[in-house]
C-alpha positions as CSV (number, residue, x, y, z in Angstrom):
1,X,53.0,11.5,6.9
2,X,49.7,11.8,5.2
3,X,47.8,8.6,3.7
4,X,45.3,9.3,1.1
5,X,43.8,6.8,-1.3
6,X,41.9,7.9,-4.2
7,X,40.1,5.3,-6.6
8,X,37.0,4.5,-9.2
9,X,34.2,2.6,-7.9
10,X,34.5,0.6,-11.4
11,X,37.5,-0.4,-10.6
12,X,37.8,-0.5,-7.4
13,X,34.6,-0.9,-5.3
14,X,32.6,0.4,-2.1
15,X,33.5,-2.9,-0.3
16,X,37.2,-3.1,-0.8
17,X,37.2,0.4,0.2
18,X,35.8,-0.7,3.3
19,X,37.2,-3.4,4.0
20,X,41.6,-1.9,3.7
21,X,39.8,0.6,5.6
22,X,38.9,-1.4,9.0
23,X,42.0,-3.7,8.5
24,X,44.2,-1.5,8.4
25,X,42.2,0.3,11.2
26,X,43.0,3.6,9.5
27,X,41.4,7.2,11.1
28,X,40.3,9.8,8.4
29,X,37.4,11.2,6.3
30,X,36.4,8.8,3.2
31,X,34.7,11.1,0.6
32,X,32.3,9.3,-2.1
33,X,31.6,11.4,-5.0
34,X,28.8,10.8,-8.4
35,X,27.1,13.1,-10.4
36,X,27.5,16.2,-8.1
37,X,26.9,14.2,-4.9
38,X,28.8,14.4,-1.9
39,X,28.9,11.8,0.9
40,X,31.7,11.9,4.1
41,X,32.5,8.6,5.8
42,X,34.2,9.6,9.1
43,X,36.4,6.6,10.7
44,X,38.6,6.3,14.3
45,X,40.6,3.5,14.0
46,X,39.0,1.6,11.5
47,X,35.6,2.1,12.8
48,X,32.8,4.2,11.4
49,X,32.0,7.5,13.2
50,X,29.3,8.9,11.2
51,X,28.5,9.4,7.8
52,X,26.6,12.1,6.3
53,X,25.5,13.8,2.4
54,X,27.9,17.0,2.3
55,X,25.8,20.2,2.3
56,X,25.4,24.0,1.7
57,X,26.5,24.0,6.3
58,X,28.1,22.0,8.7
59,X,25.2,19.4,10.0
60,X,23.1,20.7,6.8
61,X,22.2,16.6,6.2
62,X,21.7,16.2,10.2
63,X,19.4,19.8,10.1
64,X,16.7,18.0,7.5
65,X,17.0,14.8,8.8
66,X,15.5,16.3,12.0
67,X,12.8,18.3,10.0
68,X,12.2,15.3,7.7
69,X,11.6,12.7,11.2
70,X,9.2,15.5,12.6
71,X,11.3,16.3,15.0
72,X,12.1,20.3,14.2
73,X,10.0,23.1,12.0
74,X,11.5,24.4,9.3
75,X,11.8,27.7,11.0
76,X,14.6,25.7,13.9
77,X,16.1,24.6,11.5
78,X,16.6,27.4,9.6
79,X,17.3,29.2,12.7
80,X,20.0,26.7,13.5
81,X,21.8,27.4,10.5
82,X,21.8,30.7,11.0
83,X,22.9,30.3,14.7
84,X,25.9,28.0,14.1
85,X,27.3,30.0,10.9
86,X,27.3,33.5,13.0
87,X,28.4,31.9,16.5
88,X,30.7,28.7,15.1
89,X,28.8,26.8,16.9
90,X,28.0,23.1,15.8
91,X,24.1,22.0,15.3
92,X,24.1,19.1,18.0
93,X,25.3,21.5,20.9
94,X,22.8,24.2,20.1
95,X,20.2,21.7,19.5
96,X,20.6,20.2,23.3
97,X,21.2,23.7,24.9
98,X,17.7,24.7,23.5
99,X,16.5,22.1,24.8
100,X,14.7,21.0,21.9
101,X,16.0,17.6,22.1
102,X,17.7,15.5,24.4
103,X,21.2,14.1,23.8
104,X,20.1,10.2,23.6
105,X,17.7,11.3,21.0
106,X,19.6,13.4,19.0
107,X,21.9,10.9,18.9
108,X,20.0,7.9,17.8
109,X,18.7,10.4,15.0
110,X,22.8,10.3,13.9
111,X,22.7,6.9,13.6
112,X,19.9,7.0,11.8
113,X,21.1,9.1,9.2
114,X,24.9,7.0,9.2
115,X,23.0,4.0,8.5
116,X,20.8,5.8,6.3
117,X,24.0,7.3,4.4
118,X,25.9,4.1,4.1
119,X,23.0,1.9,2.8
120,X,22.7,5.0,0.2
121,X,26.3,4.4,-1.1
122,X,26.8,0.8,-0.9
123,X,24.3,1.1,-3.7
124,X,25.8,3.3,-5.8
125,X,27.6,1.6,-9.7
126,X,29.3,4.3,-10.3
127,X,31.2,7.2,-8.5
128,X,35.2,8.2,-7.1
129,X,36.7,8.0,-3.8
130,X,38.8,9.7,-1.8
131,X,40.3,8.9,1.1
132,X,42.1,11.1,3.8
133,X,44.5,9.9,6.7
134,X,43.8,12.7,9.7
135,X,42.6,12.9,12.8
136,X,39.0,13.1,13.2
137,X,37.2,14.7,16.7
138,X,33.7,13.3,17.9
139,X,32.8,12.5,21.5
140,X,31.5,8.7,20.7
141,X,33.0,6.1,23.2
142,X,35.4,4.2,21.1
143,X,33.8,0.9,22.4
144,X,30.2,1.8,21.2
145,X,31.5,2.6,17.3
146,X,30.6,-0.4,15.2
147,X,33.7,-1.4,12.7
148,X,33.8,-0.9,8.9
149,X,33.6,-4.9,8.5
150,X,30.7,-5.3,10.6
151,X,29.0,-2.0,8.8
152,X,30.1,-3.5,5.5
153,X,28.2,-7.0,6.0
154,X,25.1,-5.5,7.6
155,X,25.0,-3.2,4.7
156,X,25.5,-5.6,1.9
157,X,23.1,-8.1,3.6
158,X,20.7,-5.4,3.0
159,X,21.5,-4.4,-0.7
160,X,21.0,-8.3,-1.1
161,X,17.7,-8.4,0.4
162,X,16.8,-5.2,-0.9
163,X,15.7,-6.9,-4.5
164,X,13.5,-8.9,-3.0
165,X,10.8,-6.7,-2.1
166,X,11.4,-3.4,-2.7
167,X,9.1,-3.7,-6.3
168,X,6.2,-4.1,-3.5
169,X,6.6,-0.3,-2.8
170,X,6.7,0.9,-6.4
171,X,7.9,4.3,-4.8
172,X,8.5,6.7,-2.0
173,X,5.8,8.4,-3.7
174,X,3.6,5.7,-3.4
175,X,0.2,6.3,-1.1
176,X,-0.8,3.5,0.7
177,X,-4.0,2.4,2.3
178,X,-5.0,0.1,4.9
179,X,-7.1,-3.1,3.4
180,X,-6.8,-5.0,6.9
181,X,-6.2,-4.9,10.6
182,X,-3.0,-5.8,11.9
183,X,-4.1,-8.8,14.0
184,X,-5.5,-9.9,10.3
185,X,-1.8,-9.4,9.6
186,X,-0.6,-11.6,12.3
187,X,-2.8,-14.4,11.0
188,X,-1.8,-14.1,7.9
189,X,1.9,-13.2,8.3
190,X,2.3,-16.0,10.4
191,X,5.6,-16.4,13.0
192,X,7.8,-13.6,11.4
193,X,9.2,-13.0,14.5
194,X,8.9,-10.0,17.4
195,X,11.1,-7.1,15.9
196,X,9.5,-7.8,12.5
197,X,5.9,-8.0,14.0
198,X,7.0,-4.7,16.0
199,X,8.0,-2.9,12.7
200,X,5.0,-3.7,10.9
201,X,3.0,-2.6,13.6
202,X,4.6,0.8,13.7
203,X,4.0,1.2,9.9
204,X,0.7,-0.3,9.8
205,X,-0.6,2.7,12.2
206,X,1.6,5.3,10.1
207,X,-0.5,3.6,7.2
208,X,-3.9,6.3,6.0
209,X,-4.2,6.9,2.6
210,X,-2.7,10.5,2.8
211,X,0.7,9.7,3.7
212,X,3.5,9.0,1.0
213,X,5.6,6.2,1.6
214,X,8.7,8.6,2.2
215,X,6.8,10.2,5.2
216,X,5.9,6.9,6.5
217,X,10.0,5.7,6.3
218,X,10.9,9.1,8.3
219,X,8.1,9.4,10.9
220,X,8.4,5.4,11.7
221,X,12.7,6.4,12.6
222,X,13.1,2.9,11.2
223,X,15.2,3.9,8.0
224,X,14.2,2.9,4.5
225,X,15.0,-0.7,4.5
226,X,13.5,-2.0,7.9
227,X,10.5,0.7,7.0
228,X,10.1,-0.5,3.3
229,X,10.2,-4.1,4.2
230,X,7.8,-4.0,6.4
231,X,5.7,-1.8,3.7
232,X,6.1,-4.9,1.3
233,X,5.4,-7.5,4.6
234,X,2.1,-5.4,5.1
235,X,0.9,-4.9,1.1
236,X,2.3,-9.0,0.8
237,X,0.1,-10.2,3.3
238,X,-3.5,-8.1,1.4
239,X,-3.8,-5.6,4.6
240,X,-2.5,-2.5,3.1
241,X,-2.7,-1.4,-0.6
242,X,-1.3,1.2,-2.8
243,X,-4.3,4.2,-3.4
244,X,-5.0,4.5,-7.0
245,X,-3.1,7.8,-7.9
246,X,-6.2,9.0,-10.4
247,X,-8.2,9.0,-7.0
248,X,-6.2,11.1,-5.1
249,X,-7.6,14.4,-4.4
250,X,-5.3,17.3,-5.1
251,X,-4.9,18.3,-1.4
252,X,-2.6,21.8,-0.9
253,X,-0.4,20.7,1.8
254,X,1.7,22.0,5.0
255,X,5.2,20.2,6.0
256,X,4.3,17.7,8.8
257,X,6.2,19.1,11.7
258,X,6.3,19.1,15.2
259,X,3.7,21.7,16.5
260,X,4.4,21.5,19.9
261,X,6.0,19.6,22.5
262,X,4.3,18.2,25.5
263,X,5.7,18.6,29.4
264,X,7.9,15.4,30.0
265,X,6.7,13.1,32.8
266,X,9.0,13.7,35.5
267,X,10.6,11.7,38.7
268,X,12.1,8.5,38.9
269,X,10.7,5.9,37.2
270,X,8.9,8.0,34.6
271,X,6.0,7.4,32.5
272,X,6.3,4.7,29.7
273,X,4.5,6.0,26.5
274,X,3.7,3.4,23.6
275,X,5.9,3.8,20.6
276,X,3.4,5.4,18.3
277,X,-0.4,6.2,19.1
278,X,-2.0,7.4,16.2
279,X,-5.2,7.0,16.1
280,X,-6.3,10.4,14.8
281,X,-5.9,8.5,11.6
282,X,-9.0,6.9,11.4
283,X,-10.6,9.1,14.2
284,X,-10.5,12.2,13.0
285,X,-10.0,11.6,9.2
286,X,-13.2,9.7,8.9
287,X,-15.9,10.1,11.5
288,X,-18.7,13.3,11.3
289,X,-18.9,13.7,14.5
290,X,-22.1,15.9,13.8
291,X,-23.8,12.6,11.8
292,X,-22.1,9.7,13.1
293,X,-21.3,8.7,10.3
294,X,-18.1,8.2,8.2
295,X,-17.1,10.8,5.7
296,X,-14.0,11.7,3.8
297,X,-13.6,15.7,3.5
298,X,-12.1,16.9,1.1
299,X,-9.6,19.7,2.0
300,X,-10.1,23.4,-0.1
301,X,-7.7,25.7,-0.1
302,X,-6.3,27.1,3.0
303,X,-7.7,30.8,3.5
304,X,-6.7,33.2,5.9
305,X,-9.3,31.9,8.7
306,X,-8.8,28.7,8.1
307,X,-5.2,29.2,8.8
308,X,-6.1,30.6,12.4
309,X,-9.0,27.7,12.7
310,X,-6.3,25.3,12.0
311,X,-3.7,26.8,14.5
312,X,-6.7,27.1,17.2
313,X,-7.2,23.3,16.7
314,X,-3.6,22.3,17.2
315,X,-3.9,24.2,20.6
316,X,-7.1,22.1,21.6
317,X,-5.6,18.6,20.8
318,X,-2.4,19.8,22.6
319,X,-4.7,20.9,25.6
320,X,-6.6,17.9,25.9
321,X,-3.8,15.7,25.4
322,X,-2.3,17.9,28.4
323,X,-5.3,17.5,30.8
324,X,-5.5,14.3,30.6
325,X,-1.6,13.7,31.5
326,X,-2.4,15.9,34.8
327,X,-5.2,14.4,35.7
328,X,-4.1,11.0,35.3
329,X,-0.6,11.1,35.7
330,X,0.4,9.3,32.9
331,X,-0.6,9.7,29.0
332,X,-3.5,7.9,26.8
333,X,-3.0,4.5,26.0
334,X,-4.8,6.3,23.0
335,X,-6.9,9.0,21.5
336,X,-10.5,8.0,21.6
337,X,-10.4,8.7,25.4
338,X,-10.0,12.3,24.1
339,X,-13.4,12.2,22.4
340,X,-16.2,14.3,23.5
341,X,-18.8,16.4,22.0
342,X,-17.1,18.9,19.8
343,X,-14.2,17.2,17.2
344,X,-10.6,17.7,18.1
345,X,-10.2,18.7,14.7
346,X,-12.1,20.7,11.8
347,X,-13.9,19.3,8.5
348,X,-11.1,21.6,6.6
349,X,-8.1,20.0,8.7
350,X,-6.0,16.9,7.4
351,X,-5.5,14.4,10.3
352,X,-3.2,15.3,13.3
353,X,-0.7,12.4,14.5
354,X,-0.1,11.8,18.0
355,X,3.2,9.9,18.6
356,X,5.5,8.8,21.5
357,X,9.3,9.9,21.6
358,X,12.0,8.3,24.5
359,X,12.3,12.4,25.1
360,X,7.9,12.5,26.1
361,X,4.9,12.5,23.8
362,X,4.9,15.0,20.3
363,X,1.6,16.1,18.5
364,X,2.4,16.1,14.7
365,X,0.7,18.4,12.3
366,X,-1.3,17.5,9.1
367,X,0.9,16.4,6.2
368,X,0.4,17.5,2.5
């Protein structure tokens, strides 16, 4: 016989939900639903699956959760969906057989967009519910699924928390710039221990004055409330600062994606990258290589040539990051061993971002 349970959140809220839930160690699909918003709570025996927005496709929330991380163009994943609705095929499976991604990779991006989901809802006032007894397929090891009690806590630990410095990132369309190094920020922030110094470093090097705070959350793969608390850590400490949003140029942009990805180092034992290496930031962003000097330059609108400039300058940077690998056998601690004569990127261009994934190293395109 079928169980369902169907509720207010005024009456009866997220966390009781949860909580009768993983007691009861029920299996089914928990649908949350407020203002035309649709989010699916999938649960095997009282233990939460995955969780997802409900959209226009199967994996429609996992398909821009990969564009939004830089990790697919917007051509995959529009691609993808047309893939999986013509050969009923699901999203992860197509992904891996492309090889675009790897399967440990994909998947941490899932739990990146479950936690991402859940700390979204446990913040909802209002809303229904409705919850479905049935069986539910996925091919996670029952052992590694975390249960609704222990999802519940974590999550309302973090709603709690939440208040307490999320006013120090006004918005996700807030611009921030760097005021400081980050070993000013370890003076100054004091003994917040190593995953938090780890964190901050990550966002710190995200940090350049172009990126909003949004990008910054995705490209770090921390989720908003590791990513926005260390945003407030940085901007509490004076070594990053919001840009004043009547100095921002009006900058046409182009969707930050992955441009290309580089050859994996192979064999046992393989090559250890840094988490993020982005030091096109400053390197390219504000050095004239011609002068010597520092310069900001400001970004006119694309035309045709400087569409195939920009494309011929992607190649480069992917080139020389590709040389080096084979001549060296392993990649650059970082990019200013890439410097030479000529600029690894034009006067026209926005900076390119050079980042470490478990799967090998990705060159990220300008954003805005």
């Amino acid at each position: 016989m079928s169980v369902s349970l169907r509720g207010n959140l005024k009456d009866f809220g997220i966390a009781d939900v949860f909580q009768l839930i993983g007691q009861q160690r029920k299996t089914g699909v928990l649908e949350f639903q407020d203002d035309g918003e649709r989010i699916q709570v999938l649960f095997d025996r009282g233990a939460v699956v995955s969780a997802a927005h409900v959209g226009l496709w199967t994996h429609a929330a996992l398909g821009e959760m990969l564009l939004r991380c830089g990790l697919l163009t917007r051509e995959r994943v529009d691609h993808l969906r047309r893939e999986c609705e013509e050969s009923a095929q699901m999203l992860p499976n197509v992904v891996i057989a492309r090889g675009w991604l790897e399967a440990e990779e994909l998947r941490q991006i899932e739990d990146l967009l479950t936690g991402e989901t859940i700390f979204t809802v446990l913040r909802w006032q209002a809303g229904s519910f409705d919850f479905s007894a049935q069986e539910v397929e996925h091919d996670r090891d029952f052992d590694s699924l975390l249960g609704a009690e222990q999802i519940l806590m974590d999550g309302l630990r973090m709603v709690d928390e939440w208040h307490s410095f999320a006013e120090l990132v006004p918005s996700e369309e807030t611009v921030f710039q760097r005021t400081g190094s980050f070993p000013q920020y370890i003076q100054r922030a004091g003994n917040d221990g190593e995953r938090q110094r780890a964190m901050a470093e990550r966002i710190h090097s995200l940090v350049d004055g172009r990126l909003s705070a949004r990008r910054i959350i995705d490209l770090s793969l921390l989720g908003t409330f590791d990513a926005v608390q260390s945003l407030a850590n940085l901007r509490r400490v004076r070594v990053i600062e919001p840009v004043d949003p009547a100095g921002l140029e009006e900058l046409e942009g182009v969707d930050q994606a992955v441009v290309s990805r580089l050859p994996k180092a192979g064999g046992v034992g393989a090559v250890v990258i840094p988490l993020v290496l982005l030091v096109l930031v400053t390197l390219l962003a504000q050095f004239d290589w011609r002068s010597g000097s520092s310069s900001v330059f400001p970004i006119d609108h694309r035309t045709q040539m400087e569409l195939v400039q920009r494309s011929f300058e992607t190649r480069r940077v992917r080139h020389a990051l590709e040389t080096y690998y084979f001549s060296n056998g392993h990649w650059p601690v970082d990019l200013e061993s890439l410097r030479s004569s000529d600029s690894l990127a034009s006067t026209n261009a926005g900076p390119y971002y050079y980042a470490s994934r478990d799967g090998g190293a990705w060159l990220l395109g300008p954003d805005r």
